[in-house]
Backbone as a printed PyTorch tensor [residue, N CA C, xyz], in Angstrom:
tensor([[[ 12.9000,  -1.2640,  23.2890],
         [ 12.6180,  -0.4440,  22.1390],
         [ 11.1180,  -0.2620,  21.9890]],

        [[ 10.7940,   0.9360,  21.3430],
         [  9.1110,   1.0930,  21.3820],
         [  8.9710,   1.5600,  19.6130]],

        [[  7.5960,   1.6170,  19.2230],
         [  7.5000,   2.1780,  17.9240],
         [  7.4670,   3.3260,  18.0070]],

        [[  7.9350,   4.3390,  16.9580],
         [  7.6210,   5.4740,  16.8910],
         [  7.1800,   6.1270,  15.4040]],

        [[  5.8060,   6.9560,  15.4300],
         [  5.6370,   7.1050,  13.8490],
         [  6.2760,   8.1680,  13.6300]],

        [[  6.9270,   8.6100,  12.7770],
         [  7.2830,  10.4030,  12.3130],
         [  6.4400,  10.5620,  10.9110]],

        [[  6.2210,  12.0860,  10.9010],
         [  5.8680,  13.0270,   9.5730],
         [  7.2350,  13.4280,   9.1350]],

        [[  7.6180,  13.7720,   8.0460],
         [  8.5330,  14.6410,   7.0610],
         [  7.8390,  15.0520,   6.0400]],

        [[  7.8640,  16.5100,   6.0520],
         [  7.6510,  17.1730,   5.1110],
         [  8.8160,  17.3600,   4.3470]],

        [[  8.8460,  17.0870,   3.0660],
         [ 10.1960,  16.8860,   2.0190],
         [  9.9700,  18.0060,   0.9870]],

        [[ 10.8340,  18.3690,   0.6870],
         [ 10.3690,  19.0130,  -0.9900],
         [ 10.2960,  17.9750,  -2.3490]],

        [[  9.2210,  18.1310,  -2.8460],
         [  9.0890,  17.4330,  -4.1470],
         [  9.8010,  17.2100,  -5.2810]],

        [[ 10.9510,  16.3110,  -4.8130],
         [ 12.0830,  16.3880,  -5.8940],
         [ 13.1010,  14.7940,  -6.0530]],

        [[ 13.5040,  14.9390,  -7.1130],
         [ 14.0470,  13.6290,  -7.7320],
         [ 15.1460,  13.2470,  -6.0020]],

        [[ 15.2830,  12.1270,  -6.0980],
         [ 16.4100,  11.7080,  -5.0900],
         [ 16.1460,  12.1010,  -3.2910]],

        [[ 15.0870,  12.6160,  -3.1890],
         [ 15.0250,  12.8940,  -1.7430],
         [ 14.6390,  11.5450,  -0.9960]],

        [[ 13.7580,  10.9620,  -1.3240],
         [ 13.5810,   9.2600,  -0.6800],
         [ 14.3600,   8.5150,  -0.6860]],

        [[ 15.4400,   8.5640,  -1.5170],
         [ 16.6380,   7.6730,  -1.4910],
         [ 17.6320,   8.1310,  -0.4460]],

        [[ 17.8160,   9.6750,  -0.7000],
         [ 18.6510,  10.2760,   0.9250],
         [ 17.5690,   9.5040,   2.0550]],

        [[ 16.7220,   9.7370,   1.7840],
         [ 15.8820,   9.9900,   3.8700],
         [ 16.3330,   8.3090,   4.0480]],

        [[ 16.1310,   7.2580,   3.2620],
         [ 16.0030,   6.0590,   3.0910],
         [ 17.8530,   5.5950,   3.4340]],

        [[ 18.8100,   6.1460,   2.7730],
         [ 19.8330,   5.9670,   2.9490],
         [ 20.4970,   6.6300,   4.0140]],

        [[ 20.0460,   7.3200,   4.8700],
         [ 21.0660,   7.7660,   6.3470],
         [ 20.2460,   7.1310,   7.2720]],

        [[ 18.5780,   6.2580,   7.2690],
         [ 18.6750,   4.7560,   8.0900],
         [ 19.5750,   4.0220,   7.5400]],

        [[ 20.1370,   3.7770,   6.3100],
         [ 20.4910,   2.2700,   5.7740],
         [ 22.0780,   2.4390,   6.8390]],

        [[ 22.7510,   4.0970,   6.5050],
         [ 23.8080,   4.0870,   6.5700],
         [ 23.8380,   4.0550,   8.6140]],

        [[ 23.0230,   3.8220,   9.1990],
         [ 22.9730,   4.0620,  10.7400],
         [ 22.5000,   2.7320,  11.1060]],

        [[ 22.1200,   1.7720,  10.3200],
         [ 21.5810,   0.1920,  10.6640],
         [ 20.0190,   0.4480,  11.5040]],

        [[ 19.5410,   1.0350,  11.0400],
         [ 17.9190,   1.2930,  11.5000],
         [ 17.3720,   0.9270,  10.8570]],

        [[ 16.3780,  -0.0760,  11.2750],
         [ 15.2060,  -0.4140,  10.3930],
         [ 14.1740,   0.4610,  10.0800]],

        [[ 13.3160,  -0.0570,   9.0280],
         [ 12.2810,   0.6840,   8.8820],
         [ 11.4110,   0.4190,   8.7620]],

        [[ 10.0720,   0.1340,   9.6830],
         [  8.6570,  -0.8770,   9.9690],
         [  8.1450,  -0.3050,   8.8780]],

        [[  7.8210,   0.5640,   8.5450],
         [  6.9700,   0.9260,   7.6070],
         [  7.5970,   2.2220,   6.8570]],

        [[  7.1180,   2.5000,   5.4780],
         [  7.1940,   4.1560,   5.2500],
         [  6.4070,   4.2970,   3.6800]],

        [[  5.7440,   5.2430,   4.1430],
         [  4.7220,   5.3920,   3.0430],
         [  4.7020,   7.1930,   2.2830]],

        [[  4.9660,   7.4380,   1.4590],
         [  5.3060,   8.4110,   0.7650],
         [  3.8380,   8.9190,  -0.1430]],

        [[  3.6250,  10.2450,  -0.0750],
         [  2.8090,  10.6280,  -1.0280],
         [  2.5890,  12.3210,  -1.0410]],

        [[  1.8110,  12.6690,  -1.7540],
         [  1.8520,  14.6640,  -2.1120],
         [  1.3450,  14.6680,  -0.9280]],

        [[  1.2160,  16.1560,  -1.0200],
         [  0.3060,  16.4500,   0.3530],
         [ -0.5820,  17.7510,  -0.7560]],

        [[ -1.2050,  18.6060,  -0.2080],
         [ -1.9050,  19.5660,  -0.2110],
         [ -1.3160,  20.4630,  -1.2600]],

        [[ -0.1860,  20.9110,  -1.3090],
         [  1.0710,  21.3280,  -2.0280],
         [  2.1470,  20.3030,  -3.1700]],

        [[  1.6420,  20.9380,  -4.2680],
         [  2.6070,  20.3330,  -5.1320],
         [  4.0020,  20.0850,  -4.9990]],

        [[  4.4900,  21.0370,  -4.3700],
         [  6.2100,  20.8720,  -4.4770],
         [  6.4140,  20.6100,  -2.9710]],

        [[  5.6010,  20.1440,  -2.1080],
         [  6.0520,  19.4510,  -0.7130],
         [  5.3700,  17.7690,  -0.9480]],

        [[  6.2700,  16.9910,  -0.2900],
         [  5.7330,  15.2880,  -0.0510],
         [  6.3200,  14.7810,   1.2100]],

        [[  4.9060,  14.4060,   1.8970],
         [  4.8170,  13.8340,   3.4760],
         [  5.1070,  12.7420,   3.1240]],

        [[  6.2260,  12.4620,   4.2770],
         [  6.5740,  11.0260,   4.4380],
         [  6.0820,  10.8350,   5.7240]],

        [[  5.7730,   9.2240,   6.1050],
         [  5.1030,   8.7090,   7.0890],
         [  5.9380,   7.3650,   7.4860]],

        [[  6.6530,   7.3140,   8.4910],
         [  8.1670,   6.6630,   8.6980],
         [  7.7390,   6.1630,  10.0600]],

        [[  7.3190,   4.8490,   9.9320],
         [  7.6090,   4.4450,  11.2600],
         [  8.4150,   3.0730,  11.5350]],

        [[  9.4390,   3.4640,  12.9850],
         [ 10.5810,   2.8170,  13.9560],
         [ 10.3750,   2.2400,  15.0690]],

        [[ 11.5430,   1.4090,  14.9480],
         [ 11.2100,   0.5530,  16.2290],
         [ 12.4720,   1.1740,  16.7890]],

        [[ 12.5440,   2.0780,  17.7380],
         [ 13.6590,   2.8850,  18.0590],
         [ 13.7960,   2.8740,  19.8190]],

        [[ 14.7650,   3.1400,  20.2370],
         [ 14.5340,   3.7190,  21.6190],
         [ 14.9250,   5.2900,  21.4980]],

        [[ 14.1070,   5.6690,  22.7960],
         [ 13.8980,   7.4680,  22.9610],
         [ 14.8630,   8.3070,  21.9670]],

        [[ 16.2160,   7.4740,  22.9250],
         [ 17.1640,   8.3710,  22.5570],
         [ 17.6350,   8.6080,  21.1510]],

        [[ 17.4030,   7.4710,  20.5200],
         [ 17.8210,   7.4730,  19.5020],
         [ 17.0550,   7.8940,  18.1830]],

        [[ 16.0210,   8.4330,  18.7960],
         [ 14.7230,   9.0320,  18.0960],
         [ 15.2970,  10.3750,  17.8580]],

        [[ 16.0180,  10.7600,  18.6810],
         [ 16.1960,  12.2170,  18.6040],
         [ 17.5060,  12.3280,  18.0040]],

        [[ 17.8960,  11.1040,  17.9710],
         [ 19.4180,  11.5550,  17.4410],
         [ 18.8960,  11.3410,  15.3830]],

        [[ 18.4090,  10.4500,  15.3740],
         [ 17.5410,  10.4020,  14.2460],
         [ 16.7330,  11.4160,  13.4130]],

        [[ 15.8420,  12.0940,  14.3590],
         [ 15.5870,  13.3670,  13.6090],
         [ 16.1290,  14.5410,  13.5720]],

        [[ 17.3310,  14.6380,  14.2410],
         [ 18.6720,  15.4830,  14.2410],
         [ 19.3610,  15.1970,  13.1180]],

        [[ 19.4160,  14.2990,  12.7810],
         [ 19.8160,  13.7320,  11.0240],
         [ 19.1650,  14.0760,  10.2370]],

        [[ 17.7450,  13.8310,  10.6110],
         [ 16.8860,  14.2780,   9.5030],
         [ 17.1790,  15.9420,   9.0180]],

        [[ 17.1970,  16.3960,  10.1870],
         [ 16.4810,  18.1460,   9.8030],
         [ 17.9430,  18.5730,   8.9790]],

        [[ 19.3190,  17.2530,   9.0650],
         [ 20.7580,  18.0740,   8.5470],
         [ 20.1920,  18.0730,   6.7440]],

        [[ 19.2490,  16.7770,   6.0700],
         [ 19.1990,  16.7390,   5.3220],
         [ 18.5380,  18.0750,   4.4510]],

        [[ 19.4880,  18.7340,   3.4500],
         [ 18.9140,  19.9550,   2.1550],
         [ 17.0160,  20.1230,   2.4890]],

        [[ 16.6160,  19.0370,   1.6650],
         [ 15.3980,  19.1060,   1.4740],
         [ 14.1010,  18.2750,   2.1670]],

        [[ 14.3970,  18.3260,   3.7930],
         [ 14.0240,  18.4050,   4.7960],
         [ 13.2580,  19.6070,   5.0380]],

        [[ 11.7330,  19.4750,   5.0310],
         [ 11.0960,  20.6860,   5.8360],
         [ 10.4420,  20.9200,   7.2050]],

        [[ 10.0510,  19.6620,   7.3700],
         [  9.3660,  19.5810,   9.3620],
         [  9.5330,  18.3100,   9.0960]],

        [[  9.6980,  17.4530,  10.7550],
         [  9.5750,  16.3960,  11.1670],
         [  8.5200,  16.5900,  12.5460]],

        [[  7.8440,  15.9650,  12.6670],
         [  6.9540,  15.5230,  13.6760],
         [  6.9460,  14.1650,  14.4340]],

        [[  6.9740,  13.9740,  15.2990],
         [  6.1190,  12.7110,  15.7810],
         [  4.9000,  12.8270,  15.7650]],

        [[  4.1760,  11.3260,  15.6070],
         [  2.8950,  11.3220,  15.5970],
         [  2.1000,  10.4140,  16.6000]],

        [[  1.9170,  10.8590,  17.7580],
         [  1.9700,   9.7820,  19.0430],
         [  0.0940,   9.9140,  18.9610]],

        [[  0.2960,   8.4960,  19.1940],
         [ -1.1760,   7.6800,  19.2900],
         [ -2.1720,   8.6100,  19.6370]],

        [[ -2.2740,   9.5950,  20.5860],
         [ -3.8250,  10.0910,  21.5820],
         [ -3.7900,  11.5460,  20.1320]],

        [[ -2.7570,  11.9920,  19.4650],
         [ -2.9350,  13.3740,  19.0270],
         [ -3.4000,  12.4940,  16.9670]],

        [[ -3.6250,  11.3970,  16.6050],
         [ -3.4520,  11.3760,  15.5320],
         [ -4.3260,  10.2660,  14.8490]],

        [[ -4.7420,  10.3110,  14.0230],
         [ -5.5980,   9.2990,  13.2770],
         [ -4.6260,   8.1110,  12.3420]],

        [[ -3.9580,   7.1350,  12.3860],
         [ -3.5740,   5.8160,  12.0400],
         [ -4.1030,   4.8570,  10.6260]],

        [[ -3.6370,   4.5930,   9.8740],
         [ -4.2850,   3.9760,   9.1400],
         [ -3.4300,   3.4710,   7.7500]],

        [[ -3.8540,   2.0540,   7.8620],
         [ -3.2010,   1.0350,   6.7930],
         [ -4.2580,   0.2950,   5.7250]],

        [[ -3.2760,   0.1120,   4.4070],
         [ -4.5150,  -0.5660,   3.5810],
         [ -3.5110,  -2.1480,   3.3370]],

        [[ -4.6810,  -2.6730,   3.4340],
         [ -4.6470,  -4.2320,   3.0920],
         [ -5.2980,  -4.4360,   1.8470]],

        [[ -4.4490,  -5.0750,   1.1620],
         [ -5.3040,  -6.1870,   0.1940],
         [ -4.3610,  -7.5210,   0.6100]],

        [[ -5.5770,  -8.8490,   0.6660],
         [ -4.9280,  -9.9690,   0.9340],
         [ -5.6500, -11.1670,  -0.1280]],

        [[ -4.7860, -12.1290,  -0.9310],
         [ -5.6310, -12.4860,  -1.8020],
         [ -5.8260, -14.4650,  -0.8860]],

        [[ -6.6370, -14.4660,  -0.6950],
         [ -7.4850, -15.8830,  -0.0170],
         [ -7.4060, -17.0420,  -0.8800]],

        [[ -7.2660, -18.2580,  -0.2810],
         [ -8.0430, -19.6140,  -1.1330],
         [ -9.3460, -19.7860,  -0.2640]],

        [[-10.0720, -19.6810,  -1.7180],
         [-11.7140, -20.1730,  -1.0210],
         [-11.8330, -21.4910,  -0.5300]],

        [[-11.3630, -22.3580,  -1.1410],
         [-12.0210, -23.8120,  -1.0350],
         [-13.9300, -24.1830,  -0.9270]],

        [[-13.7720, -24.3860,   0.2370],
         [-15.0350, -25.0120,   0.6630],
         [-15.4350, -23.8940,   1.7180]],

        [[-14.9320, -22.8330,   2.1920],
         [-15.1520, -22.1380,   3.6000],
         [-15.3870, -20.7280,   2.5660]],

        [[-15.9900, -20.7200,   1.6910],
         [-16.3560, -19.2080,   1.5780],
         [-16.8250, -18.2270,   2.1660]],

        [[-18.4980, -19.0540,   3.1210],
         [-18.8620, -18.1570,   3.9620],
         [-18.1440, -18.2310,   5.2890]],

        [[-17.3190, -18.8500,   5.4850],
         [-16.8430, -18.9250,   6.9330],
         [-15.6250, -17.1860,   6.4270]],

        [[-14.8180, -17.3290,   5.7880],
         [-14.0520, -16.5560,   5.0710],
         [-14.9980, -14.4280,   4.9730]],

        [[-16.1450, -14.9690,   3.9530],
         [-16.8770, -13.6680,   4.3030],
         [-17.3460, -13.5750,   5.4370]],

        [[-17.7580, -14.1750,   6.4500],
         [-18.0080, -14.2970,   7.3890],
         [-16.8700, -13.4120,   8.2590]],

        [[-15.4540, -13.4070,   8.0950],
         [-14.4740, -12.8750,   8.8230],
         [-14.1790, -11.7200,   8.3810]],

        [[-13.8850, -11.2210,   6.8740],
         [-14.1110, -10.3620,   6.4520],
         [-15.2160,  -9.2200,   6.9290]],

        [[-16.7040,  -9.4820,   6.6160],
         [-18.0180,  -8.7620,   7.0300],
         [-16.9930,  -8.2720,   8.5570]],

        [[-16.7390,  -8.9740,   9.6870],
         [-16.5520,  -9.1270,  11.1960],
         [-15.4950,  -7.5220,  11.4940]],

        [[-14.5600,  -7.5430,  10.5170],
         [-13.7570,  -6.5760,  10.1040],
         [-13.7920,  -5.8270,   9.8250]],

        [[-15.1950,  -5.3740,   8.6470],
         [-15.3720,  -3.8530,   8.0850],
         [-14.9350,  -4.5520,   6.9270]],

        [[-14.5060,  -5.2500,   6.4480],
         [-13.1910,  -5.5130,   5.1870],
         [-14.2180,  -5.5980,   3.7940]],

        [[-14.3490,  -5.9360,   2.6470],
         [-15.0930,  -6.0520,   1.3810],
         [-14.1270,  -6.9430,   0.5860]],

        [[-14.8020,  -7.8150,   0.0740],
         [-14.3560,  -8.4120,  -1.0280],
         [-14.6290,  -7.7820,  -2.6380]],

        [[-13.3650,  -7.7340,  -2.9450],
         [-13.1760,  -6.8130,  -4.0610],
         [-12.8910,  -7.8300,  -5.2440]],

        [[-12.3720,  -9.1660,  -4.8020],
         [-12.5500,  -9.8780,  -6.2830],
         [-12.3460, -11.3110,  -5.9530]],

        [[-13.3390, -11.9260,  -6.8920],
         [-14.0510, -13.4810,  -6.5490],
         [-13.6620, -13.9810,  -8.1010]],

        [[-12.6760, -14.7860,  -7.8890],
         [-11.9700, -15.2020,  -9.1300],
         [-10.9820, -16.5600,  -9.3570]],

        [[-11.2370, -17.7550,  -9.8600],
         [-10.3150, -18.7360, -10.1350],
         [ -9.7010, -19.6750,  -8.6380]],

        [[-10.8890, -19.1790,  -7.8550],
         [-10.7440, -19.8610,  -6.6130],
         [-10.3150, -19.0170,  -5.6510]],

        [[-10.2730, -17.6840,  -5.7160],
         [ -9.3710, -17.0340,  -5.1710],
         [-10.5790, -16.2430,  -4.5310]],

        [[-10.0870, -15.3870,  -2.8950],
         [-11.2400, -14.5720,  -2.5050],
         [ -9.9630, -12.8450,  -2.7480]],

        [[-10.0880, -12.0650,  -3.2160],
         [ -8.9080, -10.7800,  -2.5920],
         [ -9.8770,  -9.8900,  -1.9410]],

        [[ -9.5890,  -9.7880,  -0.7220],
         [-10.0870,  -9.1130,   0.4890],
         [ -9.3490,  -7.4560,   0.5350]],

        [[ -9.7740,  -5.9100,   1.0350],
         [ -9.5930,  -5.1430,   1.2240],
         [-10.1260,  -4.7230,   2.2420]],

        [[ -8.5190,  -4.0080,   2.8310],
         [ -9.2710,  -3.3200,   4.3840],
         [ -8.6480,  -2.5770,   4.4290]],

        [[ -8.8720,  -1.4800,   5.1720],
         [ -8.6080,  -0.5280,   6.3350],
         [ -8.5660,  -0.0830,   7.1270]],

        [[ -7.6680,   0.0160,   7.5940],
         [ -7.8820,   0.4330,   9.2770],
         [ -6.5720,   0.6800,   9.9410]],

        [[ -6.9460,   0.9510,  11.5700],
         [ -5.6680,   0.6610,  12.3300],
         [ -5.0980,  -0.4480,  12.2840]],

        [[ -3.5860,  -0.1480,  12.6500],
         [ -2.7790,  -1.2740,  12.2280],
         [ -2.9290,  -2.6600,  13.2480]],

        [[ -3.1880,  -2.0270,  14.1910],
         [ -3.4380,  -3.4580,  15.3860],
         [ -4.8830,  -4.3750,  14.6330]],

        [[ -6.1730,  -3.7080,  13.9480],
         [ -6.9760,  -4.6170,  13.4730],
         [ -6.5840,  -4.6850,  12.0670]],

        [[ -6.1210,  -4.5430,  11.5260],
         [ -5.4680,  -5.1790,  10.2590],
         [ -4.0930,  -6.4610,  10.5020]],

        [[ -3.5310,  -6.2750,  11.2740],
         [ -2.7310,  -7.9420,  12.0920],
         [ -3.8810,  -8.8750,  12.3630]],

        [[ -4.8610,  -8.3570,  13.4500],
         [ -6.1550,  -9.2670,  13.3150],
         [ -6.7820, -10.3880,  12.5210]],

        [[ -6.9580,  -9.2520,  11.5330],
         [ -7.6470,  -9.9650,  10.4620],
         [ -6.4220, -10.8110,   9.7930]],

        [[ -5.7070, -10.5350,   9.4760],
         [ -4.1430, -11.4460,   8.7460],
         [ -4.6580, -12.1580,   9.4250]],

        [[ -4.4270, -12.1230,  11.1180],
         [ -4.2980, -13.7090,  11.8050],
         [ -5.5870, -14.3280,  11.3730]],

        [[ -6.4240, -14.3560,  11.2880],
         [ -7.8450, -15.2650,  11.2790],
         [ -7.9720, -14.9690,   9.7750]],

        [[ -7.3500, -14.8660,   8.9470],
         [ -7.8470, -15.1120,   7.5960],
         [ -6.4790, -16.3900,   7.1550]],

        [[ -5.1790, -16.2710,   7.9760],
         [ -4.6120, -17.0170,   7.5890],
         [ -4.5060, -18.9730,   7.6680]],

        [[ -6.0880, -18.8430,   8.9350],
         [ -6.4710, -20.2720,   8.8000],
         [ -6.6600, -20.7770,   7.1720]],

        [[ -7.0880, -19.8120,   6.5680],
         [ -7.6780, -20.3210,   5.1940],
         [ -6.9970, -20.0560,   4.1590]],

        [[ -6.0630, -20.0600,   4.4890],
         [ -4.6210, -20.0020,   3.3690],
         [ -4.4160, -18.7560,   2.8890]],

        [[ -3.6260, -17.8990,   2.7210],
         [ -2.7750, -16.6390,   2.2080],
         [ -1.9960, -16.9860,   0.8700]],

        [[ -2.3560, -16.6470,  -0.0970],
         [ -1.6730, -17.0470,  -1.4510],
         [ -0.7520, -15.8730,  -1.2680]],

        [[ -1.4370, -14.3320,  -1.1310],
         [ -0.3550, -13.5110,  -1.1980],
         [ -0.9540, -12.4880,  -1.1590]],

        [[ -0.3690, -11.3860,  -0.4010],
         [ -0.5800,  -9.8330,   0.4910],
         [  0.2970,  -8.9280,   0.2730]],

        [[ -0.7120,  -7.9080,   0.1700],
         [  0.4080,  -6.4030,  -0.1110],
         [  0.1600,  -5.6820,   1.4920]],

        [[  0.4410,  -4.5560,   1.6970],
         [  0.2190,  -3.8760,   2.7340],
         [  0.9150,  -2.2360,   2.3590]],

        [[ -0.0180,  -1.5780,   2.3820],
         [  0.4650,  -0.2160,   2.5740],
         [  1.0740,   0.2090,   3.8170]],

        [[  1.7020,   1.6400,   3.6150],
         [  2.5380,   1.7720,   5.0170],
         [  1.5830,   2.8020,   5.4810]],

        [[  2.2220,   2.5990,   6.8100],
         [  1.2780,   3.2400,   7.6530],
         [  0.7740,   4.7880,   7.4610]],

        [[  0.0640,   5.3100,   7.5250],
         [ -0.0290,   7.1210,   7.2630],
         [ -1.3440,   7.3220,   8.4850]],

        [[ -0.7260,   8.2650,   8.6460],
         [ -1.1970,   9.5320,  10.2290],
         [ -1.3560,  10.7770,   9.6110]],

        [[ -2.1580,  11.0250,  10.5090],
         [ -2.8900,  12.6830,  10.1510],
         [ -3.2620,  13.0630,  11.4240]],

        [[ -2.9450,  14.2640,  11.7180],
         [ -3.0720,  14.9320,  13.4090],
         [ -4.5640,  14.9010,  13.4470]],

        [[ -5.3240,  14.9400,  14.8740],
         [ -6.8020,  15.1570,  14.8160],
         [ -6.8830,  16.7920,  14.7390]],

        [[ -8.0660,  17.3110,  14.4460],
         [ -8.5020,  18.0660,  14.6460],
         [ -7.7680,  19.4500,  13.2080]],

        [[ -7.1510,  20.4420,  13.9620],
         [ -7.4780,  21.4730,  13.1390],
         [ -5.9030,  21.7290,  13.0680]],

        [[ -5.1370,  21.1510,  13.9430],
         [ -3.5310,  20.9510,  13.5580],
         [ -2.6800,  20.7270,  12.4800]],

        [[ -2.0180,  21.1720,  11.6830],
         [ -1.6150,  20.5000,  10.4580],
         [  0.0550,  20.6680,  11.2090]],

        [[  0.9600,  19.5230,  10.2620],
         [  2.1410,  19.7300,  10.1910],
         [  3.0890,  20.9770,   9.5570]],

        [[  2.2270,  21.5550,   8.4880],
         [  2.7070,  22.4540,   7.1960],
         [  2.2960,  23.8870,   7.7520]],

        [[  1.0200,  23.3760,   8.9240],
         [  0.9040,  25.0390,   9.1100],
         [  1.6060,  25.4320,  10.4870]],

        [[  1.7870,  24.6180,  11.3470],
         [  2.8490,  24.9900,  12.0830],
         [  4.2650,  25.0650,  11.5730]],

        [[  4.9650,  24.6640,  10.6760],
         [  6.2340,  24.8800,  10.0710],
         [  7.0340,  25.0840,   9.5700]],

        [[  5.8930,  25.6050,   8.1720],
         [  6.0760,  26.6290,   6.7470],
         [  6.1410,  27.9380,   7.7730]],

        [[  5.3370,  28.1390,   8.5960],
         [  4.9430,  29.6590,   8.8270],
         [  6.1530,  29.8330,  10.0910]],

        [[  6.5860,  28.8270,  10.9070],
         [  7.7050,  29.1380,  11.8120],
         [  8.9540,  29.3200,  10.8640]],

        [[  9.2160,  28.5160,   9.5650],
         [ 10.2330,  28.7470,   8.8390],
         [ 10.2670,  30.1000,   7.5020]],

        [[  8.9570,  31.0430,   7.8100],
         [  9.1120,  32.2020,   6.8620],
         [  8.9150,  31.6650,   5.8090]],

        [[  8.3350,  30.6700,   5.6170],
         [  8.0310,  30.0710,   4.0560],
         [  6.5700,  30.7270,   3.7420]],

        [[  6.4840,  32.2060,   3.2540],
         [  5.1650,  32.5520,   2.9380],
         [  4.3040,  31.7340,   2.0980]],

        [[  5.0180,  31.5050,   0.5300],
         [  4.1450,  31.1350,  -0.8140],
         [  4.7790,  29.9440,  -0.9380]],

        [[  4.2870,  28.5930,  -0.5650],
         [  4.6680,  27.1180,  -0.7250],
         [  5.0770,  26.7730,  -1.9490]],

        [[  4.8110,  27.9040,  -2.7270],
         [  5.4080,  27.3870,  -4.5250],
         [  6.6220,  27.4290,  -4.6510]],

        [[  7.1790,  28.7880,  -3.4640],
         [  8.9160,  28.9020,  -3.5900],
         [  9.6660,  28.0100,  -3.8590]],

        [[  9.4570,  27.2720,  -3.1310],
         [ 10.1820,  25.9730,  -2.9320],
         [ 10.9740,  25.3550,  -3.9150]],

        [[  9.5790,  24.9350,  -5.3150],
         [ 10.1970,  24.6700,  -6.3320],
         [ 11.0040,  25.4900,  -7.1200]],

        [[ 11.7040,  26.9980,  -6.5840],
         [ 12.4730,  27.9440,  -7.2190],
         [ 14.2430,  27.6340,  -6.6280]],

        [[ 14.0500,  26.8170,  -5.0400],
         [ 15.3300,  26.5690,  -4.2340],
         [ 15.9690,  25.8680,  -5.3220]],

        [[ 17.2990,  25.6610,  -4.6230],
         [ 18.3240,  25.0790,  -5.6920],
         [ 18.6770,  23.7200,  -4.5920]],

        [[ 18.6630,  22.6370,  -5.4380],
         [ 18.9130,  21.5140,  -4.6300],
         [ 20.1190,  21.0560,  -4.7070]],

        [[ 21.1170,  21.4270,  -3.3130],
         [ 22.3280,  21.3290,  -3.7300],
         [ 23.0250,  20.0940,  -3.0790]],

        [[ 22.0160,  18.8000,  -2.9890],
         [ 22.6840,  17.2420,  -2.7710],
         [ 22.2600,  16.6360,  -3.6670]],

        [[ 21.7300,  17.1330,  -5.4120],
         [ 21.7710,  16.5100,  -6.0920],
         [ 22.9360,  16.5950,  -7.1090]]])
């Protein structure tokens, strides 16, 4: 099995994350990550979905996807065409190793965002392979407790998802959208 990230462009509407979320639940697919938010357009929201899938079943997967109503593009987002990126906050015990601690942090890019009651909470960003990194070598010094955002991709360059797929699907004025009738609610 290998990872794979996907884009979905969704329409902006009550119950669509619970469908996209429930035909993995209902197929026994996990889901490494998935991170939801607007995009550019009010009544569209990129999802950022990544699997630990094999090939085939990638495709049988986003063949599901595109059956769903309020489904607008799916993409893959393969490593050489796309920019990667996760947020960390991790909250530290200082003890006695503070500077050893900022010391690992600084090494990272990372900032300490709050120095409190013994506690260090560290913030980062980045690709996901140096954000495991840092987990590993911060967890010599104890991990009280960590959030992690999901992963989100953005094509390089001058590519968008919305403008290759609004305009292949005749979607002139992106406002339409919110005029469709959503008929799996």
């Amino acid at each position: 099995m290998s990872t794979h990230t996907i884009a979905v462009l969704v329409e902006n509407s009550p119950g669509v994350l619970a469908r996209v979320a429930s035909l993995f639940s209902r197929r026994a697919y996990n889901i490494d990550s998935l991170a939801v938010g607007p995009t550019e357009n009010p009544d569209i929201s990129r999802m950022t979905i990544v699997l630990n899938l094999d090939g085939h079943v990638l495709d049988q997967v986003m063949a599901q996807l595109y059956k769903l109503v309020n489904v607008i593009a799916i993409s893959e987002m393969t490593d050489e065409a796309t920019i990667k990126r996760e947020l960390l906050l991790v909250k530290v015990e200082i003890g006695t190793k503070k500077s050893e601690i900022e010391s690992v942090v600084a090494k990272f890019g990372a900032t300490i965002v709050n120095d409190d009651d013994g506690f260090l909470t560290v913030q980062a960003l980045g690709e996901p392979a140096r954000i495991e990194k840092l987990l590993e070598d911060l967890t010599a010094f104890g991990i009280k407790e960590l959030v992690q955002s999901g992963l989100v991709a953005l094509e390089r360059g001058s590519a968008a998802l919305s403008d290759r797929t609004l305009s292949a699907q005749g979607i002139s004025t992106l406002h339409e959208l919110g005029t469709q009738a959503d008929y799996q609610n």
